[in-house]
DRENDO-1510 file (C-alpha; in Angstrom, 1 decimal, always signed):
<recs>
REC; n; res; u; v; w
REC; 1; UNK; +17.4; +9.2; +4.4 .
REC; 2; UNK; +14.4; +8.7; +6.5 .
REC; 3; UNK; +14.6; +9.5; +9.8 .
REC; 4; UNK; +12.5; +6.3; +12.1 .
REC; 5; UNK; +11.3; +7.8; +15.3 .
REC; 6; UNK; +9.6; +5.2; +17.4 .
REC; 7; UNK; +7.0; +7.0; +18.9 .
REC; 8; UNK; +3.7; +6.6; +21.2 .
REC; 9; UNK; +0.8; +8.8; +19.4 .
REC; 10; UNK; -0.2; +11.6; +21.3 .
REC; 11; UNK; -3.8; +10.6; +22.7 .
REC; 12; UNK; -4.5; +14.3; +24.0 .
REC; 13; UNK; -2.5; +14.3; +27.7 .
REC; 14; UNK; +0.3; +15.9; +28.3 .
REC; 15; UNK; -0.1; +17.6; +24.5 .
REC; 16; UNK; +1.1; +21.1; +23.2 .
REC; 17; UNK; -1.2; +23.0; +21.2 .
REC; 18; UNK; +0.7; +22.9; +18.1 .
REC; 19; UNK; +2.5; +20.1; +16.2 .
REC; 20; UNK; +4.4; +22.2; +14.2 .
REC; 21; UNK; +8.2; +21.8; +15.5 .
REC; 22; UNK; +11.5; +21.9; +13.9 .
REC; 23; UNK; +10.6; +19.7; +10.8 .
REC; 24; UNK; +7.8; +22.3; +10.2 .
REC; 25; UNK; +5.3; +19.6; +10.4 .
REC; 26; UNK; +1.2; +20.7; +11.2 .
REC; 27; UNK; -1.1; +18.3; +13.3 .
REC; 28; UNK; -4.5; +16.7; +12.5 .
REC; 29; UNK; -5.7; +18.4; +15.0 .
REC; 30; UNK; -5.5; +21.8; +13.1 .
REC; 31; UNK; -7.5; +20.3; +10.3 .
REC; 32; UNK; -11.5; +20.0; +10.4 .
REC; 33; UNK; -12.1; +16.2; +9.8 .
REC; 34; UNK; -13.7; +17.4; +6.4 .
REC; 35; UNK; -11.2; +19.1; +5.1 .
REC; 36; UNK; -8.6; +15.6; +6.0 .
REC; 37; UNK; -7.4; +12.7; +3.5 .
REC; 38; UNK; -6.4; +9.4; +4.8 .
REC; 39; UNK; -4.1; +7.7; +2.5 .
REC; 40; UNK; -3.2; +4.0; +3.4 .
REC; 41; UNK; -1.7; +0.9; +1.9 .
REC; 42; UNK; -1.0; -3.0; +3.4 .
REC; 43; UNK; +1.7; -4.6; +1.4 .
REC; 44; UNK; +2.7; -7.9; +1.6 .
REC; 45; UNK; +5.3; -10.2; -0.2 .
REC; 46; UNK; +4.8; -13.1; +1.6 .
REC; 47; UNK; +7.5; -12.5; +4.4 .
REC; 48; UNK; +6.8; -9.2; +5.4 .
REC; 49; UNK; +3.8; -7.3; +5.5 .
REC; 50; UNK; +3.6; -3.7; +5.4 .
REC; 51; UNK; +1.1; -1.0; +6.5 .
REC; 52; UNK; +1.8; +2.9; +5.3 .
REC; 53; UNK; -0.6; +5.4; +7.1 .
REC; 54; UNK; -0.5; +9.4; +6.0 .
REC; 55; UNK; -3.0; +12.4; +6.5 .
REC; 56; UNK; -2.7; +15.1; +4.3 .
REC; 57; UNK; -4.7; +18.8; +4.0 .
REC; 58; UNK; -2.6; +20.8; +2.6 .
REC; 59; UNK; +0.3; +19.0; +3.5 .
REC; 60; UNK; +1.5; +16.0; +5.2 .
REC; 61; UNK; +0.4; +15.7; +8.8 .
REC; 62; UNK; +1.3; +14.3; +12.7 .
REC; 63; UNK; -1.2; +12.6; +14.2 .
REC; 64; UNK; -1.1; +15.3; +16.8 .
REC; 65; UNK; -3.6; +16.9; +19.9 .
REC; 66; UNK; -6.9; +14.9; +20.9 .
REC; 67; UNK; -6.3; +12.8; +17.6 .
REC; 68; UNK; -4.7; +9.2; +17.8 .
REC; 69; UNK; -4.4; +5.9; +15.2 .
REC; 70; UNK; -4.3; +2.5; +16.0 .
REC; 71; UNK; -3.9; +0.0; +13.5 .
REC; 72; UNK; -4.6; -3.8; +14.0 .
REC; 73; UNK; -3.8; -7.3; +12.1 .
REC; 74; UNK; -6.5; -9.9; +12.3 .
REC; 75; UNK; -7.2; -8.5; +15.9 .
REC; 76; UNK; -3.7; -7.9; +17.3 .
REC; 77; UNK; -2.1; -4.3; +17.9 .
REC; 78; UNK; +0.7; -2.9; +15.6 .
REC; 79; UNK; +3.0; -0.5; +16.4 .
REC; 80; UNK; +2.9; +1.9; +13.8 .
REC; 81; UNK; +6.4; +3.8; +14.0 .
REC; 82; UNK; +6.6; +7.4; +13.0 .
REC; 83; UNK; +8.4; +7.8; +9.3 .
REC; 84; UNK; +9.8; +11.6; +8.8 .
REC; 85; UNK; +11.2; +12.6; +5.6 .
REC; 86; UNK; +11.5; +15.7; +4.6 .
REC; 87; UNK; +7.8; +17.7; +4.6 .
REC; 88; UNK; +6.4; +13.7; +4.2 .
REC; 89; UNK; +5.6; +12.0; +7.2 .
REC; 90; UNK; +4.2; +8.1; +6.9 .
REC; 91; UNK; +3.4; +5.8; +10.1 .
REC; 92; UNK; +4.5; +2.4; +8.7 .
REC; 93; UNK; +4.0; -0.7; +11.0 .
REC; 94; UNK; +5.4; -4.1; +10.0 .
REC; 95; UNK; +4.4; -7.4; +10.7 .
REC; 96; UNK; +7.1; -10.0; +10.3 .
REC; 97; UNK; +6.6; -12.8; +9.5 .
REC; 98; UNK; +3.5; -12.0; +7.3 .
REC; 99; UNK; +0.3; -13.8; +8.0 .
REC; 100; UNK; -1.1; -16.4; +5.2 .
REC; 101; UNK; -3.9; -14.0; +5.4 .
REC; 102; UNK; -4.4; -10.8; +6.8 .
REC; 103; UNK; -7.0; -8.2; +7.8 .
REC; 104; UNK; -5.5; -4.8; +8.1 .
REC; 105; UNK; -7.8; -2.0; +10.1 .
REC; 106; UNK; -6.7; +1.2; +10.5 .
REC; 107; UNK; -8.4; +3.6; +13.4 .
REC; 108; UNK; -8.3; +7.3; +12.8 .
REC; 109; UNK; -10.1; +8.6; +16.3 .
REC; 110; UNK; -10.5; +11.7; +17.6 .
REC; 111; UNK; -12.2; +12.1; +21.0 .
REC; 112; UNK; -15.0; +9.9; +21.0 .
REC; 113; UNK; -14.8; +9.8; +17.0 .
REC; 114; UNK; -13.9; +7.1; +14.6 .
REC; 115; UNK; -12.9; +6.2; +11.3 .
REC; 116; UNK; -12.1; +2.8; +10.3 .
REC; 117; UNK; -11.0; +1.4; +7.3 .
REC; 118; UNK; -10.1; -2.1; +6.8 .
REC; 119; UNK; -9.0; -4.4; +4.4 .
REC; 120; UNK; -8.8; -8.3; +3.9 .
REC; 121; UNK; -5.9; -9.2; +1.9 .
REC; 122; UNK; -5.7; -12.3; -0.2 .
REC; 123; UNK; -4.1; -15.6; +0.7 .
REC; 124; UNK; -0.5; -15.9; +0.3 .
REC; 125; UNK; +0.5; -18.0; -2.9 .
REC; 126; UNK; +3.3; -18.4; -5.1 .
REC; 127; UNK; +3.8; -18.1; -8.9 .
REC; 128; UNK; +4.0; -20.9; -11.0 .
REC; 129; UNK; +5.0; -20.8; -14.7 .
REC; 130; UNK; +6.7; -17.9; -15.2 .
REC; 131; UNK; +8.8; -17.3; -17.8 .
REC; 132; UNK; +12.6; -16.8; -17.9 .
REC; 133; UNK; +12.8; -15.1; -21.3 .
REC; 134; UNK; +10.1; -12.8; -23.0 .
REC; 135; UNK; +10.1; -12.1; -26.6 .
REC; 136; UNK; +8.2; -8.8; -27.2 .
REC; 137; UNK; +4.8; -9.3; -28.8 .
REC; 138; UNK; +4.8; -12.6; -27.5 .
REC; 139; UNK; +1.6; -13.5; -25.5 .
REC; 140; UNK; +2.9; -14.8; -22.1 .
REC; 141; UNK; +0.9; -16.5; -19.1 .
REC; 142; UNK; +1.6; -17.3; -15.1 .
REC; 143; UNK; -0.5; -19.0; -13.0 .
REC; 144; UNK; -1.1; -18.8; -8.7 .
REC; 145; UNK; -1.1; -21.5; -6.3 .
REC; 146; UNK; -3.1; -21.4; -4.7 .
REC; 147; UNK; -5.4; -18.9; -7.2 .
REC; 148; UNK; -6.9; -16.6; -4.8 .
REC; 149; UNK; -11.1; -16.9; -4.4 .
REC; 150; UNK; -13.5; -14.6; -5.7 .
REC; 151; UNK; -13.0; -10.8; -4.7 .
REC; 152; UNK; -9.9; -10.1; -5.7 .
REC; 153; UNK; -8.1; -7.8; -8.8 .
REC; 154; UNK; -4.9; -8.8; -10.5 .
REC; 155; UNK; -2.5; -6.4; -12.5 .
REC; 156; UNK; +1.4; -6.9; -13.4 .
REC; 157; UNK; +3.9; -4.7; -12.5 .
REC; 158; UNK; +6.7; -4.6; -15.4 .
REC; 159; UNK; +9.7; -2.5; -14.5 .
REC; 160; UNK; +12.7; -2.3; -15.9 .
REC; 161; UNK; +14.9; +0.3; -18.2 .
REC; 162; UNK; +13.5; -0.6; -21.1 .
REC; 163; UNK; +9.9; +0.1; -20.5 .
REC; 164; UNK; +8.6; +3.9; -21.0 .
REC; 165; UNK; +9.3; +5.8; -17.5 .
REC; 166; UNK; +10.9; +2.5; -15.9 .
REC; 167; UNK; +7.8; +0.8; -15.5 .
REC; 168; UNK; +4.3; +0.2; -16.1 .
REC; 169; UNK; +1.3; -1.5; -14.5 .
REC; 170; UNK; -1.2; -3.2; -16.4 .
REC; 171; UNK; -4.6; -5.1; -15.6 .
REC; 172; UNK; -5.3; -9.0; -16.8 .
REC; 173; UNK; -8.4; -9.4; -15.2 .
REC; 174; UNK; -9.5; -12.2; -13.4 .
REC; 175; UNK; -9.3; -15.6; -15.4 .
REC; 176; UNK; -6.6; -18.0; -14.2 .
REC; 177; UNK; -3.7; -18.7; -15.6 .
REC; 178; UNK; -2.7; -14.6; -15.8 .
REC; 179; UNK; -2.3; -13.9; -19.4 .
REC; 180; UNK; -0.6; -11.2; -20.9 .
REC; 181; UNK; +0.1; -9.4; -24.2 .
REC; 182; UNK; +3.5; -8.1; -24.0 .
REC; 183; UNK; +2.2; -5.9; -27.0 .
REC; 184; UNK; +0.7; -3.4; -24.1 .
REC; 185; UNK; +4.2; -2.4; -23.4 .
REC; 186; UNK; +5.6; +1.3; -23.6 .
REC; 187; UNK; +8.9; +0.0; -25.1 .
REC; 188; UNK; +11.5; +2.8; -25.3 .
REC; 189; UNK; +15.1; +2.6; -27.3 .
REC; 190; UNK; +15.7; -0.5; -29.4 .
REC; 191; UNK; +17.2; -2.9; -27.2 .
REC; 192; UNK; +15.6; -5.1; -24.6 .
REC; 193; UNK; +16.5; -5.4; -21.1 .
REC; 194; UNK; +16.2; -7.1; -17.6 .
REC; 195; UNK; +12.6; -6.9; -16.3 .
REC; 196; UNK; +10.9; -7.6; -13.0 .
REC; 197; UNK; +7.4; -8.4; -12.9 .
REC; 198; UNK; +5.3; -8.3; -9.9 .
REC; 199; UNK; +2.0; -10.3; -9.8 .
REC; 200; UNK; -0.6; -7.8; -7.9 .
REC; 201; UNK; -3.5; -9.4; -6.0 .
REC; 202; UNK; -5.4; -6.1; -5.5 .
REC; 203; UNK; -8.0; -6.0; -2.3 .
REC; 204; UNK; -11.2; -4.4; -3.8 .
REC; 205; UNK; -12.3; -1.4; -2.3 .
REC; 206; UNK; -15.0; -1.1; +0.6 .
REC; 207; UNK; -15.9; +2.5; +1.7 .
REC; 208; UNK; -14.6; +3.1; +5.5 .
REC; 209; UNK; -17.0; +3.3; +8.6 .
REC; 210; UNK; -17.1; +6.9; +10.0 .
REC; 211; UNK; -19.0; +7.2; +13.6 .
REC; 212; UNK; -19.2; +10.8; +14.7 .
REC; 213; UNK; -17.4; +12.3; +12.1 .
REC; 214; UNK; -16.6; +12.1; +8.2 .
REC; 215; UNK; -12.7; +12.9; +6.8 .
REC; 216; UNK; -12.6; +14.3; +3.4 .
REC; 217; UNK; -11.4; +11.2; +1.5 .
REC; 218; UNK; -10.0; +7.5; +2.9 .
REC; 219; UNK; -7.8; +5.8; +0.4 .
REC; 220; UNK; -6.6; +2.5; +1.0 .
REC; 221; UNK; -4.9; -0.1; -1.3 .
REC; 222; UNK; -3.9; -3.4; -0.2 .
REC; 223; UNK; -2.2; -6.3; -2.0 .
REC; 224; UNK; -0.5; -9.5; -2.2 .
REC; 225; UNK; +2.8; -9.0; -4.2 .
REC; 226; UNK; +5.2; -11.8; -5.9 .
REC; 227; UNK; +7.5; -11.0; -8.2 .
REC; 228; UNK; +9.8; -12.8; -11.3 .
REC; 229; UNK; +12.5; -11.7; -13.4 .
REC; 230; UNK; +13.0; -12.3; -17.1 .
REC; 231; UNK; +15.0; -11.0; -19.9 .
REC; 232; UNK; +13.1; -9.0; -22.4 .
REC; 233; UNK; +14.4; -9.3; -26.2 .
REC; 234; UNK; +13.5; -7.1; -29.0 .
</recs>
């Protein structure tokens, strides 16, 4: 079970030298920018929207010493709330009620250095079409409303126990309605089962703006998520 520690990021005062305590967690701040990887997401289903922040280097890391985050949506401050599970540690601020569009940044500083990554997510939109029943090999399609504009990646999301390691993600490029070959399933066993399928609106990459200093990598995936269920018969 996670363990949700509201905290304020240590900005340097007041700071021990070492972040390492009893959940045997290192700091950022023993890590050379270069040698640090940013992993982020922004999540939402049209309700909620979530952000996930971690640094690893050779581990998990706390934002810890002179280091500091902030993450902002379409201008306005987050919280971001300290996650701690296990040798993991996430900072995951939520926004609810999500925004009909949102613009995620994320601030990595230390000292008078930045990083910033942002992301534009797309409009919020609902499926229409989608199917109740699913007849494998059958060629299938679901359309948006609103479709989202130019600049955008769409994949599906197929889980469920029938489907090769519980679930599978697969691309249908960018011509509205969504269609899909149920053919590209990893279908396990010889019975069908209960899926749910989640319509991804992928953000496209954009490489993050470092001033002063460079990290090692910054990931940062970002998507619009709906989802439908349907019975999958063999």
């Amino acid at each position: 079970m996670c363990l949700l520690l509201m905290v304020v990021l240590c900005t340097g005062v007041g700071c021990s030298s070492s972040a390492a305590g009893e959940s045997g967690l290192h700091g950022t701040d023993e890590v050379e920018p270069s040698k640090l990887i940013a992993s982020y997401g922004a999540f939402s289903d049209g309700k909620t929207l979530s952000v996930y922040v971690a640094y690893i280097g050779n581990g998990f890391l706390r934002v810890h010493g002179n280091d500091s985050i902030a993450v902002d949506v379409n201008g306005a401050s987050v919280a971001a709330p300290e996650v701690v599970e296990g040798d993991k540690v996430h900072y995951e601020p939520v926004v609810t009620p999500a925004p009909e569009q949102a613009v995620v940044t994320v601030t990595f500083r230390r000292g008078d250095a930045t990083v910033v990554a942002k992301r534009t997510l797309a409009p919020s939109f609902e499926i229409v079409g989608a199917p109740a029943d699913i007849h494998a090999g059958d060629s299938i399609s679901v359309d948006l409303s609103p479709r989202p504009p130019p600049g955008f990646s769409n994949a599906l999301e197929v889980n469920g126990t029938c489907i090769d390691g519980g679930g599978q993600k697969i691309l249908v490029g960018n011509a509205y309605p969504l269609a899909w070959d149920t053919k590209t399933l990893k279908l396990v066993g010889s019975e069908g089962c209960d899926l749910e399928v989640k319509v991804h609106i992928e953000s496209i990459a954009a490489p993050a703006e470092s001033h002063g200093m460079e990290l090692q990598g910054v990931a940062f995936e970002a998507a619009q998520i709906r989802s439908f269920r349907a019975k999958l018969t063999r």
